[in-house]
N, C-alpha and C positions, 0 to 999 in steps of 0.2 A: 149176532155177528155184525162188524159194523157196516154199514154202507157204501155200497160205490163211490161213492162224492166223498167217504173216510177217507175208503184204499186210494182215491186219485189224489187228495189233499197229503195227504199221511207221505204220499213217496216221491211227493216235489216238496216235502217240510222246507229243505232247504235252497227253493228256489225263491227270492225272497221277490221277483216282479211278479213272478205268475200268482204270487199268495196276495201280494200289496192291487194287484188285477181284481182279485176277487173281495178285496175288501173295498174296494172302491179309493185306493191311493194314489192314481197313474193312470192319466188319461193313456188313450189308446195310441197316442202319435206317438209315445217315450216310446225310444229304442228298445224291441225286445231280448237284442242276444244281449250275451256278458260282455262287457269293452272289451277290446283289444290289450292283449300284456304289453305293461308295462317296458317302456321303451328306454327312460332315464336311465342312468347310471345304478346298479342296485348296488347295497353294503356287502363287501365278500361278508359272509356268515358259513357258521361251522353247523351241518344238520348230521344228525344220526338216525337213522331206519331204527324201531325198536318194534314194532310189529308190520305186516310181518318180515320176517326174515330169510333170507337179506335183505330184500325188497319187495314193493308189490308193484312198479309199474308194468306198463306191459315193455315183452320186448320183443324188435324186429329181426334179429340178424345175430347168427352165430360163428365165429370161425376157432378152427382149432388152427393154432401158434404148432405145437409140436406135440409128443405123443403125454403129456402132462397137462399142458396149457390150453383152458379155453378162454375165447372172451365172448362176450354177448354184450348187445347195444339195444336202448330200447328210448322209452319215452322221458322227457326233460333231460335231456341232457346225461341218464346215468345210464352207464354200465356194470358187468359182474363179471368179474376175473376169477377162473379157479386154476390151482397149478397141482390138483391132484385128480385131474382126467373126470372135474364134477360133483365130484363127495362134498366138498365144500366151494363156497363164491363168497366173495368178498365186495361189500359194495363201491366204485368210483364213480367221477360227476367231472364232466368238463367242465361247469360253472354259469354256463349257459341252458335254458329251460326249453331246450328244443327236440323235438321227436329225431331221434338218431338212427337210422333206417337202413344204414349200410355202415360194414367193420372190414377192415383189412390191415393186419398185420405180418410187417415180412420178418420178423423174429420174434422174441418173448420181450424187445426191449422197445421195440419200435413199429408205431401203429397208427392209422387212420382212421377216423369213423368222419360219414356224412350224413345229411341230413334236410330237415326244415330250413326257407330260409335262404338255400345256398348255403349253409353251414359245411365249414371244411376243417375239423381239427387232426392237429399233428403230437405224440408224445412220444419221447424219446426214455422213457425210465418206468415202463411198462404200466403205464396208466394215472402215475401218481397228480402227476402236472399235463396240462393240457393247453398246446400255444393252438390261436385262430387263426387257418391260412387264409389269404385273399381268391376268393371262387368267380369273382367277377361277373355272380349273378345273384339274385334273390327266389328262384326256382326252388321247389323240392328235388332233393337230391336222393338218389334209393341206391344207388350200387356204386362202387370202386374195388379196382385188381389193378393188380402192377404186372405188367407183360417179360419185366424183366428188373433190376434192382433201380432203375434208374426211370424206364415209362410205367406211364400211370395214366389208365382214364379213369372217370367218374362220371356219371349217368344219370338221368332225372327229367321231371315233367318239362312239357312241351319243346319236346326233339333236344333237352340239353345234353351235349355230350363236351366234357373237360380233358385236357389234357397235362401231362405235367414230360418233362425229360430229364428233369433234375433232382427225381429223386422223391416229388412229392412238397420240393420247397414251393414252386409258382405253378400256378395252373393257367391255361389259357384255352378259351373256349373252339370250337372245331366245328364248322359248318356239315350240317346234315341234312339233305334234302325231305325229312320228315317235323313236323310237330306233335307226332301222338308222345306219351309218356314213357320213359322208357323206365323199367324197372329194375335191371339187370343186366352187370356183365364180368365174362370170364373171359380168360386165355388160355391155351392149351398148350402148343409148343411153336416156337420159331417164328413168332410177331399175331398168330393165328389165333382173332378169338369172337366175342360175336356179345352183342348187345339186343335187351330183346323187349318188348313192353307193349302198349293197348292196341287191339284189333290185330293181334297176329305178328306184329313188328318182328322182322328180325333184321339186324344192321352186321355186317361180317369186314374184320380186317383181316389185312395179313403181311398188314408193317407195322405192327406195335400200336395202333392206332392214331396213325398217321391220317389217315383217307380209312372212311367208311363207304359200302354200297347195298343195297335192299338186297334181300334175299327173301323166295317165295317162301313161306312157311306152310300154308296149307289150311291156313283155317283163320277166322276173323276174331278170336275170340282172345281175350288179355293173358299174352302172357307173363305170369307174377315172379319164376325167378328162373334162374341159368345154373349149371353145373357143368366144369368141364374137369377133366381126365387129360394127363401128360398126352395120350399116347394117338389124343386124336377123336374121340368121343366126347359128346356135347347134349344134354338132356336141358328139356325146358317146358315148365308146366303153367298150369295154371286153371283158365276158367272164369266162367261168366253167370251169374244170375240170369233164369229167363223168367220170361211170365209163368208158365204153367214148368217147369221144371228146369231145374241147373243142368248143366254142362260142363263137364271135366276135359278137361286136356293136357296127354307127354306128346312130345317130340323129342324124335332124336335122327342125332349125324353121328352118321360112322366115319364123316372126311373134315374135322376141322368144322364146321359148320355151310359148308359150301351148297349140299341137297341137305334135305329135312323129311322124316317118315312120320305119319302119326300112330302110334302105340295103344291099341289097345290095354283098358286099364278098369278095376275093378271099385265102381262109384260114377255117383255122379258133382260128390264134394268140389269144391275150390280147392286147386291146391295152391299156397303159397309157401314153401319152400325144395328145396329139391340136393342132395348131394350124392357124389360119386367117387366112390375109392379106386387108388389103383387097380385093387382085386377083381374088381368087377362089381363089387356090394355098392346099391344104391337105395338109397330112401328118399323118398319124397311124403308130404307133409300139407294140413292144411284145415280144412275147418270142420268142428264137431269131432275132431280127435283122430280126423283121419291118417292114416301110416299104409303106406305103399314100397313093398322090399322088394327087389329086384337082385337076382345072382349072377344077370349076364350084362352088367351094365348097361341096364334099361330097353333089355329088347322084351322081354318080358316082366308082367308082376302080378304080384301076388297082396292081397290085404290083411294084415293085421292085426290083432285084436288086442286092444286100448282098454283104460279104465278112466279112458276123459273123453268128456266131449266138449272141451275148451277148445278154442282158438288156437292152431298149432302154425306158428309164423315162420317160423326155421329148424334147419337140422344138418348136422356135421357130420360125417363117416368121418372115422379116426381111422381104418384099416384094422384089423385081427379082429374084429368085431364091434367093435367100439363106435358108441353112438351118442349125439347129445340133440336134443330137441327141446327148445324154447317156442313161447309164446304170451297166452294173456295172461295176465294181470301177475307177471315175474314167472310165470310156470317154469318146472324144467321138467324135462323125463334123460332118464339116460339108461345105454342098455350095452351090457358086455357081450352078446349073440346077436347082433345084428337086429338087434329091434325085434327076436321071438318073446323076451323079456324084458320088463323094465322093470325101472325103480322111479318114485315119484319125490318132485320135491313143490307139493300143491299150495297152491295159495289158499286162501280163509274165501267162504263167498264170500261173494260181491255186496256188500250192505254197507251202508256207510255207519261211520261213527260218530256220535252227535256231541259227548260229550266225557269229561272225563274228570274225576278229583280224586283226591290224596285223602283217608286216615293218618293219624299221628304214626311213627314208627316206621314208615316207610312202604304200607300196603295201599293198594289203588284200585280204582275201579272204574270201568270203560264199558257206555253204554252205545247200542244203535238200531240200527234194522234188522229189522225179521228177528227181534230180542236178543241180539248181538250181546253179549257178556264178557269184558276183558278185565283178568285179574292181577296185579303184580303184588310181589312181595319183598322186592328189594327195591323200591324206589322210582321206578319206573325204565328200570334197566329189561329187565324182558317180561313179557306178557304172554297168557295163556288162555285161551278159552273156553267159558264155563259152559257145561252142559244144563242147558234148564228147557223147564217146558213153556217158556213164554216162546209166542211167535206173533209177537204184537210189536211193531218199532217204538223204541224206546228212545227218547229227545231229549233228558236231560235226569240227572242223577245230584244228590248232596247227601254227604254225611250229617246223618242227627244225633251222633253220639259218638261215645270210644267207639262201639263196634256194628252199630247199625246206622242202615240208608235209605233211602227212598228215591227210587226209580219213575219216571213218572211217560206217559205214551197217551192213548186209548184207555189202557188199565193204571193202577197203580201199584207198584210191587214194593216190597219192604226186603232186607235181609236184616238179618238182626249178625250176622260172622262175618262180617265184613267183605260180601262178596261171595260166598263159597253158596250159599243155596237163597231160595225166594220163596216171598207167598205172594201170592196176590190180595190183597185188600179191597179195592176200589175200582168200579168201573165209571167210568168219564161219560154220561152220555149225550151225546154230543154228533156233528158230522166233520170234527176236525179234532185231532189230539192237544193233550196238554205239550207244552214245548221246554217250560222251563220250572225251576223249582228251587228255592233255596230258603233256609231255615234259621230261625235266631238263636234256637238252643233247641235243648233234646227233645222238644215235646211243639213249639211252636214253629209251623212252616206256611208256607205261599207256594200255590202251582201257577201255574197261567197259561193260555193258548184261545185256542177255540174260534171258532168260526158260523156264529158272532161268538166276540170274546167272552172267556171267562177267566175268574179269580177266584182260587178254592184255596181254604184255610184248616189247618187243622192243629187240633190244641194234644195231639195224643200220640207224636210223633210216626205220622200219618197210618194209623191204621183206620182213620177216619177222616172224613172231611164234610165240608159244607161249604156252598156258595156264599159269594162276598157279593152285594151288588155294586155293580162297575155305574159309573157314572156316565157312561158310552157302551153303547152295543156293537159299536162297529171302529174299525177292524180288526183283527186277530194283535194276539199279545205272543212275544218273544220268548223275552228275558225277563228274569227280576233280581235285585240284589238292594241287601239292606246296612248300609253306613254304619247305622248304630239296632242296638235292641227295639227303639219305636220309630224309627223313619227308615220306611223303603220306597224303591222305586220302580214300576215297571215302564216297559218300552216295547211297542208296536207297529204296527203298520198306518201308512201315511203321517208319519211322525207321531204317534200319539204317546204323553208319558202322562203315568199317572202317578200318585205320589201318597202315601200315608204316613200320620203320626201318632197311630197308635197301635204299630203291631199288624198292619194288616187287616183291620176290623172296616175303617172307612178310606175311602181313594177320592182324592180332587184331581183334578186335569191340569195340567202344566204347559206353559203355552212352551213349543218346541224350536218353534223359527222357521221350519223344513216341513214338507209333507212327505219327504223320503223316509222310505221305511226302513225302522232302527231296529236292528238283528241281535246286537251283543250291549252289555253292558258290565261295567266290575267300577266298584268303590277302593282302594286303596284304605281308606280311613273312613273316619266321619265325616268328613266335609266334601273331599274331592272326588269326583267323577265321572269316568267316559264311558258313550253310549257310541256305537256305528252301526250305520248300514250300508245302503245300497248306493252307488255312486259316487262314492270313497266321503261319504257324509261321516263328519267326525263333531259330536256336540261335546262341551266341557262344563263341569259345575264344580263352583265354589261354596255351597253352599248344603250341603247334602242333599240338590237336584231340587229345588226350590227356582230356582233359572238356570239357564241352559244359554252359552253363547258357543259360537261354529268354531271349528278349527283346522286350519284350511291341509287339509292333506296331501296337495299335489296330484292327485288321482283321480279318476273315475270307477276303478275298481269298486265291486260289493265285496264290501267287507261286514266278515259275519261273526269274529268273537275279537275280544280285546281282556289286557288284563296288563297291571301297573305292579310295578314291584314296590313302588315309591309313589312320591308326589311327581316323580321326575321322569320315572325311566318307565314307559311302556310299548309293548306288543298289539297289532292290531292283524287279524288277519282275514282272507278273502277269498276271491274265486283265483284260479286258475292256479295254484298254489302260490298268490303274490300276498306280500304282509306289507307294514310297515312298522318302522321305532323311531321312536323318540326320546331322547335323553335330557329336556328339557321342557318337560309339562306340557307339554304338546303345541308349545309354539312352533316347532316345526317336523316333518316326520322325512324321514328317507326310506326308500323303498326299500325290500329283501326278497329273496324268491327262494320255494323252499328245490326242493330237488322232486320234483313232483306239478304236475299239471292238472291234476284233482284240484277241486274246491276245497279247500282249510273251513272246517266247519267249527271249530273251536280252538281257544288257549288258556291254558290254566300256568298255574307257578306252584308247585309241590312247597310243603312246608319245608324242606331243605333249599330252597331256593331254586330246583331245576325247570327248566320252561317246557313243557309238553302242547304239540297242535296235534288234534285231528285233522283225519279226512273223511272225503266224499267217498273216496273209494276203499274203506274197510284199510286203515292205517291208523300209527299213530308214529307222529315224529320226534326226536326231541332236538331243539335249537339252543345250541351255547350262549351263553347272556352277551349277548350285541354289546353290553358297553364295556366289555373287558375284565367281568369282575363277577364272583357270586355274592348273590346276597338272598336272603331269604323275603320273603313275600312283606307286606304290611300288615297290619292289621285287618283289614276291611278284606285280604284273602281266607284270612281264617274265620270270618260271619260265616256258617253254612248255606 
């Protein structure tokens, strides 16, 4: 079994300070979080979700448009529109990579989502285009309702409260005599509505929100969302972690929000969402899968019974039964009997995907954690998940033939069908996995990882292997890729690259320029190639990595795969889901952001010329070629 010190290594693979920390590459005063995203200007670019589907981030906030129409808003910037009451979503993206935490739509054509940031988008043509309104703050922003076609508040941390009279075109901010957060707010009828967020907050209009004033709630504890009913009715939940045991909390007004009762309720979950139909049907929503139905509009409820125990962030009453509930990582559930049944539309766990390449003819393979297995057969248009018994994370994959691969982790796995079943071969032993793997032909390959590093070679297309000795023991190794049949390169932590010319048998050290640790690497041909890491460290060689000069990326982002389709035109990408391209050999790069705030843990270029990234969080993308054009990969993509 492996070691503690594996399992902790093994599930931050892709954290490249905490690993470049243990190898001795970064003193201890370098900044330990991820930079801040990128602020520049980025390249519009065209991303498509292809696992999973529609999407995987998470998301916050649901409203139903009409008895067809739902939308849902969630993290970076995307949302998921269905106009068949859920059966199917479709994915949009305002363009901006910001968490979108609050939706409000006053028809099927016209809509608001807010957010991180002070973020305030407006569309008029149901989601396609997305204009930025001025919010005149930089607050997190969590709720907005229109009191009537024309006012409009919007609601957010420390006491923000917005107002709009026009419709939603200008916002201007509304003094409140609170700074807790608020998280939520609705209207009911005739200006009447109520805002509500940490330590109990409740704020109560009753001019459209014009002038807000306190109102006692009854309890100290956050409330996470609001729901209000035409006719006068107003429910509001939520809840607090304690030390030895959580705390749940409903409240409701039977007057507009004026008094407040607390509700007896069955759990002691967080709730964070909550809605109310005309009828009286209400659900409320929230963590570990919890669902809470009510028939008297929330004088009473009732619990139950789930087949998740995900994060449940929102939930919509449609009226005649009709139900939709969102939350982590894209989840949906939806239910025609008021939430006694559901239907699920579940995301993949949560494992990351480390890495991914193409056989000839259009089949593919996608490898990650906890033995994560992704198969395509058309090109990389849609993916499917293999059922195998590995449950070891897997870090990097290459084809060694027409129709076999090798898989490389802790263990070493082979298929010989390109994908459809595995053996295991070889076990790594070691206190840190192998990370990467790529092959000159069907029978000679190179692994590399380890902690202290190692370099395993095998002549029999890895159903075997044997130690190479490293000309350095410390620190751990990345990547590797080979220009030609006898010169390869690998690339590791605190800048270290080492280099062979014959095949992978012996390695000399390469002076690198950087002690920043180099995460990705790809040749194009025999000659040229780029290495990146951590700190938007970009090195170049003219020589098939013989010397190494920088190349200045504009960033500070870690960036952890890269891959050139040419001498000219390459992809680099990183954390937070930020990249960069270059259309000019890397004298200069322009930023791109994908539609995702996961870490980008890889990119490759399919022999038809298509550009696929990984993620961090059990994804994979694919991004239209940035320079306007397809083309297919170089040569030095088709080396294994």
């Amino acid at each position: 079994m492996p070691t503690r010190m594996s399992t902790f290594v093994r599930r931050w693979r892709r954290s490249p300070i905490l690993l470049t920390l243990l190898a001795g590459g970064v003193s201890c005063t370098d900044t330990p979080e991820p930079p801040a995203p990128v602020t520049q200007q980025v390249l519009p670019t065209t991303w498509t979700w292809r696992y999973p589907l529609p999407m995987g981030n998470e998301l916050y906030a649901v409203q139903v448009v009409d008895e067809s129409t739902l939308i849902a808003a969630g993290d970076a910037g995307t949302l998921v529109r269905s106009e068949d009451g859920g059966d199917t979503w479709a994915v949009q993206w305002t363009g901006t990579p910001v968490p979108l935490r609050g939706v409000y739509y006053r028809d099927a054509l016209e809509g608001f989502v807010v957010g991180d940031a002070g973020s305030v988008f407006r569309t008029t043509d149901a989601g396609e285009t997305w204009d930025s309104r001025e919010s005149g703050t930089a607050e997190r922003l969590r709720g907005i309702a229109f009191a009537d076609r024309d006012r409009g508040v919007i609601v957010g941390a420390a006491g923000t409260v917005l107002r709009s009279s026009d419709g939603g075109t200008n916002w201007s901010s509304i003094e409140v005599d609170i700074e807790h957060e608020l998280h939520g707010v609705c209207f009911t009828s005739g200006g009447n509505g109520v805002a509500v967020g940490v330590e109990g907050t409740i704020l109560r209009t009753t001019d459209s929100g014009a002038t807000w004033s306190p109102v006692s709630s009854g309890t100290r504890r956050t409330l996470r969302a609001v729901a209000c009913a035409p006719v006068g009715t107003i429910l509001a939940v939520g809840g607090d972690p304690r030390l030895y045991r959580r705390e749940q909390v409903i409240l409701r007004s039977s007057d507009s929000g004026a008094t407040w009762a607390r509700v007896e309720s069955d759990g002691d979950e967080r709730l964070y969402g909550v809605s109310v139909a005309d009828d009286g049907v209400a659900l409320a929503v929230g963590e570990e899968g919890i669902v809470l139905q009510s028939h008297d509009a929330g004088a009473t409820w009732q619990r139950l019974a789930t087949r998740t125990e995900a994060w449940l962030a929102a939930v919509a009453v449609f009226g005649s039964g009709r139900v939709a509930v969102v939350g982590e990582r894209g989840l949906r559930m939806r239910s025609g009997d008021a939430g006694n049944s559901w239907a699920y539309d579940r995301p993949p766990p949560a494992q990351p995907i480390h890495d991914v390449r193409f056989f000839e003819g259009g089949e593919g393979v996608a490898v990650g954690g906890g033995g994560t297995v992704l198969r395509t057969e058309d090109g990389g248009t849609t993916w499917s998940r293999i059922d195998t018994e590995i449950n070891v994370d897997l870090n990097g994959f290459a084809p060694t033939g027409n129709s076999s691969g090798v898989a490389v982790g802790v263990e070493s796995y082979l298929t010989e069908d390109r994908g459809r079943t595995w053996s295991i071969k070889s076990r790594y032993d070691s206190n840190a996995p192998l990370n990467g793997v790529s092959f000159i032909d069907e029978r000679i390959g190179i692994a590399v990882g380890g902690l202290p590093n190692a370099i395993l070679r095998t002549e029999d297309g890895g159903r075997s292997w044997h130690d190479v000795r490293s000309p350095i023991h410390y620190p751990a190794l990345f990547s590797v890729g080979f220009p030609s049949r006898t010169t390869g390169v690998v690339v590791g932590g605190a800048g270290l690259i080492l280099r062979t010319t014959d095949a992978g048998q012996r390695w000399t050290t390469v002076e690198a320029g950087t002690r920043r640790t180099l995460m990705g690497l790809h040749f194009p041909d025999d000659r040229h190639g780029w290495a990146v890491g951590t700190y938007g460290t970009i090195l170049t060689t003219e020589d098939a990595g013989l010397t190494w000069s920088p190349s200045d990326a504009g960033t500070d982002v870690h960036l952890q795969g890269v891959v050139f389709a040419d001498r000219q035109r390459g992809v680099a990408v990183g954390y937070r889901g930020q990249g960069l391209v270059t259309a000019d050999g890397g004298r200069s790069w322009v930023p791109i952001q994908a539609p995702t705030l996961a870490a980008l843990t890889s990119v490759r270029i399919s022999p038809s010329g298509r550009i696929f990234v990984t993620t961090q969080q059990n994804a994979i993308l694919e991004l239209a070629p940035p320079w306007g054009e397809d083309r297919a990969p170089g040569s030095g993509e088709n080396v294994r």
